[in-house]
C-alpha positions in Angstrom: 0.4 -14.6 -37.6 0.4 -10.7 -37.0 -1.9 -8.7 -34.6 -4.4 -8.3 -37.1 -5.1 -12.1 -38.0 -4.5 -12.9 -34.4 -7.3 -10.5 -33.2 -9.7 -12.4 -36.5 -8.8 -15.9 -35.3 -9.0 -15.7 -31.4 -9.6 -12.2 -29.3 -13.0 -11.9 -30.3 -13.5 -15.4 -28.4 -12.5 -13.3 -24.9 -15.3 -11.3 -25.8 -18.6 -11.5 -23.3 -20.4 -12.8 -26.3 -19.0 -15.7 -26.0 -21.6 -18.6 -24.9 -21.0 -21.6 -22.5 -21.4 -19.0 -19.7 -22.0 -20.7 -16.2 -23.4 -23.9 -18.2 -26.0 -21.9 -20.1 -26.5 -19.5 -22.6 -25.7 -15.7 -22.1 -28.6 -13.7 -21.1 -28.8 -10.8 -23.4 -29.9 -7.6 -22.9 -33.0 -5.0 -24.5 -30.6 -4.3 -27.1 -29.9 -8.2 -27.9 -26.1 -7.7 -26.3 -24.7 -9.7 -23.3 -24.5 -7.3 -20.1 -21.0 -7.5 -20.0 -20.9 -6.0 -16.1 -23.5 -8.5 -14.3 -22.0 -10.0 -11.5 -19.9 -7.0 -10.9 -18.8 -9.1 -7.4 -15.6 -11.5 -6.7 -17.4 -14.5 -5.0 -15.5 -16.6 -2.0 -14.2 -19.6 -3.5 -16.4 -22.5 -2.9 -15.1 -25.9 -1.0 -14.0 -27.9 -3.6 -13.9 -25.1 -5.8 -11.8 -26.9 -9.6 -8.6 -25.5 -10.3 -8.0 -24.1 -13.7 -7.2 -27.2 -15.5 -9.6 -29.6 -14.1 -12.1 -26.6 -15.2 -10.8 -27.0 -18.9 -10.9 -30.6 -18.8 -14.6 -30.3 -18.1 -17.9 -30.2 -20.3 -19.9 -27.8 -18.5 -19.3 -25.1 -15.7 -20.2 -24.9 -12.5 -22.6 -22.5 -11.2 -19.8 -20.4 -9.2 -17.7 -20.3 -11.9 -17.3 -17.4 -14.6 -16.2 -18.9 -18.0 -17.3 -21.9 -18.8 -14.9 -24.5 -19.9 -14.6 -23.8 -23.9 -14.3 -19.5 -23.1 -11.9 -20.8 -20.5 -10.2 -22.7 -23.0 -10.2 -19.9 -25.1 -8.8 -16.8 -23.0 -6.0 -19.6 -22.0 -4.9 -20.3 -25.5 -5.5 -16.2 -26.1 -2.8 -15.6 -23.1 -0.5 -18.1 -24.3 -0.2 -16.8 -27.7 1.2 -13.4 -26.1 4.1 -15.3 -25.3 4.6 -17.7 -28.4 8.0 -17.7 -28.9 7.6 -17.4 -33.0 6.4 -13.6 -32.3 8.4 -10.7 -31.6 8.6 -8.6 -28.2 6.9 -6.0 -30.6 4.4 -8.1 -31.9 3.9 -10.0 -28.1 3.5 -6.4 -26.9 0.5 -5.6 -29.3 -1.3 -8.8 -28.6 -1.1 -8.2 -25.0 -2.2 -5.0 -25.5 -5.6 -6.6 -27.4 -6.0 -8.7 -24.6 -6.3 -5.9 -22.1 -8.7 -3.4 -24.4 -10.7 -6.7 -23.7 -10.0 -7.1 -20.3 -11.1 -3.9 -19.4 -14.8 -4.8 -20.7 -15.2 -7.9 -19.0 -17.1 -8.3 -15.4 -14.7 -8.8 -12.6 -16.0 -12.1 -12.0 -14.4 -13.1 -15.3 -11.2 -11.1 -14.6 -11.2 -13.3 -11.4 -11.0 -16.3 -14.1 -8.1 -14.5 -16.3 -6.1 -14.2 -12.6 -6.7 -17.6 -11.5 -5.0 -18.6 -15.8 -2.0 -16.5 -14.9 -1.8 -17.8 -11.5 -2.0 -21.5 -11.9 -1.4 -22.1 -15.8 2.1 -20.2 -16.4 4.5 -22.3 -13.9 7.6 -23.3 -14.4 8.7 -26.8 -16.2 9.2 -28.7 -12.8 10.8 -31.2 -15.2 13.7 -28.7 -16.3 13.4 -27.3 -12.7 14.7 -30.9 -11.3 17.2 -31.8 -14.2 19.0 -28.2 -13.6 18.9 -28.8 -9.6 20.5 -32.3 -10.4 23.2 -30.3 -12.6 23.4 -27.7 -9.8 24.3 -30.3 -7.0 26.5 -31.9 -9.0 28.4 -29.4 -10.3 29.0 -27.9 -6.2 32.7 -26.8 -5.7 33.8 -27.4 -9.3 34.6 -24.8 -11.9 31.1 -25.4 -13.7 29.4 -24.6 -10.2 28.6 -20.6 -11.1 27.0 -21.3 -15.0 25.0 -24.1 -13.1 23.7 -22.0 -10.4 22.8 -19.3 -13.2 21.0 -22.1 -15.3 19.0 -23.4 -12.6 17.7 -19.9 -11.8 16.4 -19.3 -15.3 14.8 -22.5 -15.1 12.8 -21.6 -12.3 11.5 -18.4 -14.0 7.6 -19.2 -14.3 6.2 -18.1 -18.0 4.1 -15.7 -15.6 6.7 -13.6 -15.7 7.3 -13.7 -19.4 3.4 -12.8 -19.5 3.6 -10.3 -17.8 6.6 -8.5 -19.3 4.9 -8.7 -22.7 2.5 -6.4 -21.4 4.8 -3.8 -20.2 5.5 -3.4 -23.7 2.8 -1.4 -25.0 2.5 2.5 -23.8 -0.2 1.9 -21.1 0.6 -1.7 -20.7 2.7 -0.7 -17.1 -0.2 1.0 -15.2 -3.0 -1.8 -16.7 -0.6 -4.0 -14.8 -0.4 -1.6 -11.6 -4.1 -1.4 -11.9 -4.7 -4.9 -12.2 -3.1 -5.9 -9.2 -4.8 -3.3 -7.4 -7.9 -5.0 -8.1 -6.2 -8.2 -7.3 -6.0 -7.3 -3.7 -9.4 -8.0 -2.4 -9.8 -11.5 -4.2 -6.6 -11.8 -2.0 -8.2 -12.5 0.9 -10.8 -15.0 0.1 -8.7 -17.2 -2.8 -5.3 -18.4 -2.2 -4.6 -19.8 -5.5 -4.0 -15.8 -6.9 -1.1 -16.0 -4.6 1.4 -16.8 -7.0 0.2 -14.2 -9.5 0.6 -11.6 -6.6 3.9 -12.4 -5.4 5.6 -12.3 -8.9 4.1 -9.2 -9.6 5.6 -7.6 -6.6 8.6 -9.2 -7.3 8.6 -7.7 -10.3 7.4 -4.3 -9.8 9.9 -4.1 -6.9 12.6 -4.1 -10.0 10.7 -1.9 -12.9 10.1 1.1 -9.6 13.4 0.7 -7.6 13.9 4.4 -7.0 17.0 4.6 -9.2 14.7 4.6 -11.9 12.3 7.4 -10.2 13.0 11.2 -10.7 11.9 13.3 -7.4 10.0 15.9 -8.5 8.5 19.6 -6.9 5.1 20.0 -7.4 3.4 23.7 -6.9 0.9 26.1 -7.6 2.5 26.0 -10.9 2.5 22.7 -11.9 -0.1 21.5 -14.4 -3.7 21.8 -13.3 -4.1 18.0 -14.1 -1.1 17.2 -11.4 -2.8 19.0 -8.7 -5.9 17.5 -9.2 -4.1 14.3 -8.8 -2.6 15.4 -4.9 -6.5 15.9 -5.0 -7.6 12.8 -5.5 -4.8 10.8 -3.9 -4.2 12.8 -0.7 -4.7 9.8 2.1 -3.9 11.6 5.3 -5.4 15.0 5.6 -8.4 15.5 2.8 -8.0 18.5 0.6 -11.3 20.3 0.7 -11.2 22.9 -1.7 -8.5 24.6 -4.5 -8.0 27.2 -1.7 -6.7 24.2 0.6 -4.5 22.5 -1.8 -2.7 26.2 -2.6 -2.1 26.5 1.0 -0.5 23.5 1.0 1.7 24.5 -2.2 2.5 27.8 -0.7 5.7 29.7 -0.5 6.2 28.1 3.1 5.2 25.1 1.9 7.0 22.2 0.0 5.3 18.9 -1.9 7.8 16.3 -3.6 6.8 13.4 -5.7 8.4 10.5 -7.1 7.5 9.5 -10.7 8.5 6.9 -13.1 9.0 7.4 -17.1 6.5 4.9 -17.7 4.1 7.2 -15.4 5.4 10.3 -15.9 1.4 12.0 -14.9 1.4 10.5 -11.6 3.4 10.7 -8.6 3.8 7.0 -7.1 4.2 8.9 -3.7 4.4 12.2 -2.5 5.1 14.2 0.9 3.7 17.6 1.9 6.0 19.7 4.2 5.6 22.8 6.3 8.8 25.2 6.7 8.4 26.3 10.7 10.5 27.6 13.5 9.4 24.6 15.9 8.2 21.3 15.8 4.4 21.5 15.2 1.7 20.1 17.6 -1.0 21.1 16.5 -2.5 20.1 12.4 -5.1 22.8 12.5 -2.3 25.9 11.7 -0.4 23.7 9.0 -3.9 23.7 7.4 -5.1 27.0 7.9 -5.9 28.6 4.7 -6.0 32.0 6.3 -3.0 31.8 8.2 0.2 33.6 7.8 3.2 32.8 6.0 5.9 31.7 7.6 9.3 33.5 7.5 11.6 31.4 5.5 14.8 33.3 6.6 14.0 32.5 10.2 12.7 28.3 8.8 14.6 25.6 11.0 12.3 22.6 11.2 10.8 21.0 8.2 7.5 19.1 9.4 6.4 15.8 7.0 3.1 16.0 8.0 1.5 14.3 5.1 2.5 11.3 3.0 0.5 9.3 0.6 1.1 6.2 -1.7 -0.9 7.0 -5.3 -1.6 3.0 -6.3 -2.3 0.7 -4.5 -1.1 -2.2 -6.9 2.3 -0.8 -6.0 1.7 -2.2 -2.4 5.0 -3.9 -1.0 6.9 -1.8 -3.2 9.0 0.4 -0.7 10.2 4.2 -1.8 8.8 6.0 1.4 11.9 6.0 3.4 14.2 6.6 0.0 11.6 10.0 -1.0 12.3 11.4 2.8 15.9 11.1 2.5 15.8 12.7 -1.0 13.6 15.4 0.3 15.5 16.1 3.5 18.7 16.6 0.9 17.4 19.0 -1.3 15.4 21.1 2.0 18.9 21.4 3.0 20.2 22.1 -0.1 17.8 25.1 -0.4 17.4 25.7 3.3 20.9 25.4 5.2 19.4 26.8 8.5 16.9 23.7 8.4 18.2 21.5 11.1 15.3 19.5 13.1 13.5 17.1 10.5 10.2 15.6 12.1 6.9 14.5 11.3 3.5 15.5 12.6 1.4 12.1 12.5 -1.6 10.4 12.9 -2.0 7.7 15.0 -4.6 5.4 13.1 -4.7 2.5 15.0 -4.6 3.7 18.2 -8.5 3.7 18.9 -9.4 -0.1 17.8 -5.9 -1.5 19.4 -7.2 0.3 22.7 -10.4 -0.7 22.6 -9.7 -4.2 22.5 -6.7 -4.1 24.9 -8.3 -1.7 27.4 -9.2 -4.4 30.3 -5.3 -5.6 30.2 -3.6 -1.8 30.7 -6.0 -1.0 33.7 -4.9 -4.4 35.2 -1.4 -3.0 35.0 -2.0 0.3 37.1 -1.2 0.3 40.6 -3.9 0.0 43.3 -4.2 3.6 44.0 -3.8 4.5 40.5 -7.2 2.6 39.8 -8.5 4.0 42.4 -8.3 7.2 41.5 -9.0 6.9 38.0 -12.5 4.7 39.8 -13.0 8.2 41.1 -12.5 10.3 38.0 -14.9 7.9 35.7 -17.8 7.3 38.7 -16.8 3.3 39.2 -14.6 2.0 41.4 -12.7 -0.3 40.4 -13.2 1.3 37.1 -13.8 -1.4 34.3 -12.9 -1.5 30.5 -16.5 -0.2 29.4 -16.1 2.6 32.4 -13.3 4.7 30.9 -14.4 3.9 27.1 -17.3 5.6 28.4 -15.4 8.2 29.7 -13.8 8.8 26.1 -17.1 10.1 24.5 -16.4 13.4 24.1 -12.3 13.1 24.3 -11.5 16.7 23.3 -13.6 18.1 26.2 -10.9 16.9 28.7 -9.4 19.0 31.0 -5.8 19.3 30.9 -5.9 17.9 34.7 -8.2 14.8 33.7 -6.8 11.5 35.1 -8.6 10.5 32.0 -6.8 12.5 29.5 -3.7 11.6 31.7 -4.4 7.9 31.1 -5.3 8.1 27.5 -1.7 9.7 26.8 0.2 7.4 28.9 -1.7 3.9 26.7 -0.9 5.8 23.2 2.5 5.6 25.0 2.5 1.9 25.7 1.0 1.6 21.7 3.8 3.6 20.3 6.8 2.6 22.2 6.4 -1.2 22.2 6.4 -3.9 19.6 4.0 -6.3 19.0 3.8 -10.5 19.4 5.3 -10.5 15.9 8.3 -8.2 16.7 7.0 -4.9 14.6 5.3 -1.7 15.6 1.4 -2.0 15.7 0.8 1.3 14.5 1.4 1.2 10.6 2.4 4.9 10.8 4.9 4.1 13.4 6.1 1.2 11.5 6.8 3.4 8.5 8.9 5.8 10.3 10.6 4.0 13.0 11.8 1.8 10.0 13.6 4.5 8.6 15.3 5.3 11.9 13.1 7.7 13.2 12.1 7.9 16.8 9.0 8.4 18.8 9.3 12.3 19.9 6.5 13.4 21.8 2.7 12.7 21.6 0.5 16.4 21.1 -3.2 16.2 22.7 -6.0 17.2 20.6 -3.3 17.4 17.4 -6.2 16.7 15.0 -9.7 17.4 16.3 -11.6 16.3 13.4 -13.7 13.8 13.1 -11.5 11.5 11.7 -8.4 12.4 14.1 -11.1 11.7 16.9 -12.6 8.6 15.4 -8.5 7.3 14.8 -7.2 8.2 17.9 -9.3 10.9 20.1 -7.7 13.2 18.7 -3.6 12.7 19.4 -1.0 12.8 17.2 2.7 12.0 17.2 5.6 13.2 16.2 8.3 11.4 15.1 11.9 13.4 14.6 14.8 12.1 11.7 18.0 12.6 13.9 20.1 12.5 11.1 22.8 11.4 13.0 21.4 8.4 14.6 19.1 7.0 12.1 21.7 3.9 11.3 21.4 3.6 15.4 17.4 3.6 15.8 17.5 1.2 13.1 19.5 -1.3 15.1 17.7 -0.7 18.4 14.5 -1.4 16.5 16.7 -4.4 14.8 16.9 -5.1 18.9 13.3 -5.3 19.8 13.2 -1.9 21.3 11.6 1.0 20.0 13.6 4.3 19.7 11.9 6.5 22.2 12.4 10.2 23.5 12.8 10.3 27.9 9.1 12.1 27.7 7.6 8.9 26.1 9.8 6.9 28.1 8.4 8.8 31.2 5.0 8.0 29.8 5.2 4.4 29.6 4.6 1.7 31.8 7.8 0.4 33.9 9.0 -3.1 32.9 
């Protein structure tokens, strides 16, 4: 059957004019055609909610549910046919391809129902799964042991997979995938079934975007209008206000790398915006100055990261930060020999919410007189949790000599230089960074005064310097259960 027929016999069945909808007929609109966005929302899975099959076994829907049993049917034996093994790749591709033009058109709540068929209908044959662990146990020290092992892993390759591949063969096929999963993310959390469909996308994606297959890329003033616009849209740390801002930032002085992929080739999967400076910076308001002067690149040796951004977030899980900052700190050095301190200037977002909650604990661990002077310095004595949040109001109006200010620094301290319960970095920032081998430098006050630096974390940022030297050895320390610190954060912190 070729695209064509296939598209005659069964697509149109996908299509929201389907009936059986939630056990009655499809409301239509003024125009006499089915709303195809109503119930725009993913809804929390009900207790007792029907899996997939027990849904298709059924005569009528249930009022939480999207498709009713015969579209559910339907989309199944639509998904299925993408893989039927009596079609080509080619042909599979163009089916799957069909299937997403539809996709696209349908309310999410019926997407939901299409995640929930990938996720629980394409499983591996736990038949064949058990007869090839059988042959794999048995065959366990003889000559046959390697072709058994290598048999038993394709059997437990789910059809999923298979699914999804066939998609990836169509031009656009790769980022309705990417963009799929994005989506997928916030189902996540209430409905554990999509698991599975999550998982072996990752897995997969991790394989298709390894970064041997990216191409690091400089974008500038002169790169195509549309690019730009895309550092635009996708810039996560420090918003781009105007075209003025984002040539700053693409200056002479300036440097922003990307990585792309051939199947992407518009759209950087990540990219990092870098200063060229004689110092390591404190202070984000100069790196961003429009108006300020450019630096001299003969006299250039510190490259500050002081932005990075991940594009898509159906890529999440997919690592290639710590593989674009070495690739970026080998061409800077390529092009800039006298470059020799790499560091970042970062935010701190979690800094505000983790102290807020852990407040009451740190003043239990200053000494008596320590409180009692900081009692003095807020108006309460002892001072209590709500006492120095108070104090916090107006953060940037601190005096350098404020024991507030002083304590403030000394808990982003405690935040940044000490793992958590579950062995990581709180701080996703930090836990970027310090898993590339990177160390906690020095904390700068008032290093972004926005409103969102203040709202993040009153203000501070951090730097965080690439020794290159000792990045294998920060690893292992971190490996350790100890975070790579400079002695001034080290001086900062609390005494074990």
């Amino acid at each position: 059957m070729n695209t064509s027929t296939w598209i005659g016999r069964g697509v149109t069945k996908f299509l929201p004019a389907a009936k059986g909808m939630v056990g009655h007929k499809d409301t239509a609109n003024s125009h006499g055609e089915v709303a195809v966005l109503k119930g725009s929302h993913v809804a929390a899975p009900a207790k007792g909610q029907r899996s997939c099959a027990e849904r298709m076994d059924a005569t009528f829907s249930l009022k939480t549910e999207a498709m009713s049993p015969r579209m559910l049917r339907r989309t199944y034996e639509l998904l299925k046919a993408i893989i039927d093994p009596r079609v080509s790749e080619v042909e599979g591709g163009r089916r799957a391809e069909a299937f997403a033009a539809l996709y696209k058109d349908a309310t999410i709540d019926r997407r939901k129902d299409v995640w929930l068929l990938m996720s629980e209908m394409f499983v591996a044959d736990q038949k064949k799964v058990k007869e090839a662990q059988a042959k794999l146990a048995a065959a366990l020290g003889t000559a046959d042991e390697a072709v058994a092992e290598v048999h038993f892993r394709r059997e437990t390759v789910s059809p999923r997979r298979r699914l999804l591949q066939r998609f990836s063969v169509y031009p656009e096929g790769v980022q309705f995938l990417v963009d799929l999963r994005a989506e997928l993310q916030a189902a996540l959390k209430t409905d554990k079934r999509l698991q599975a469909l999550d998982v072996e996308m990752e897995y997969m994606f991790s394989t298709w975007f390894d970064v041997g297959f990216l191409e690091l890329r400089r974008m500038s003033w002169n790169s195509p209008a549309s690019l730009i616009e895309r550092l635009i849209q996708y810039e996560a740390v420090h918003d781009i206000k105007s075209w003025a801002d984002v040539k700053n930032r693409l200056d002479s002085d300036r440097r922003c790398y990307g990585f792309f992929h051939p199947r992407l080739p518009e759209i950087p999967l990540i990219f990092v915006e870098v200063a060229l400076v004689d110092e390591i910076a404190s202070d984000i308001v100069p790196l961003l100055d429009e108006l300020g002067a450019e630096a001299d690149l003969q006299k250039a040796t510190t490259a500050i990261f002081y932005s990075i951004s991940n594009t898509q977030v159906g890529l999440r899980g997919v690592s290639f930060g710590d593989s674009l900052i070495k690739a970026v700190v080998e061409k800077l050095k390529k092009e800039f020999p006298r470059l020799k301190v790499f560091a970042t200037l970062s935010p701190i977002p979690g800094y505000r919410t983790w102290l807020e909650k852990n407040i009451a604990t740190l003043l239990e661990k200053l000494e008596p007189k320590e409180r009692q002077a900081l009692g003095r310095a807020v108006g309460f004595e002892p001072p209590a949790a709500t006492h120095f949040l108070s104090a916090l109001d107006a953060p940037l109006q601190l005096s350098e000599k404020s024991l507030v200010r002083h304590y403030l620094m000394r808990f982003a301290a405690e935040y940044l230089g000490r793992l958590n319960a579950k062995g990581h970095p709180t701080d996703p920032v930090a836990r970027f960074h310090l898993g590339n081998g990177a160390r906690v430098d020095r904390l700068n006050w008032a290093g972004d005064p926005s409103s969102k630096g203040v709202k993040q974390s009153y203000g501070l940022m951090v730097n965080y310097l690439y020794d290159l030297k000792r990045l294998d050895k920060n690893r292992a320390l971190l490996a350790d259960g100890e975070v790579p610190v400079s002695s001034g954060i080290e001086d900062l912190m609390f005494k074990s």
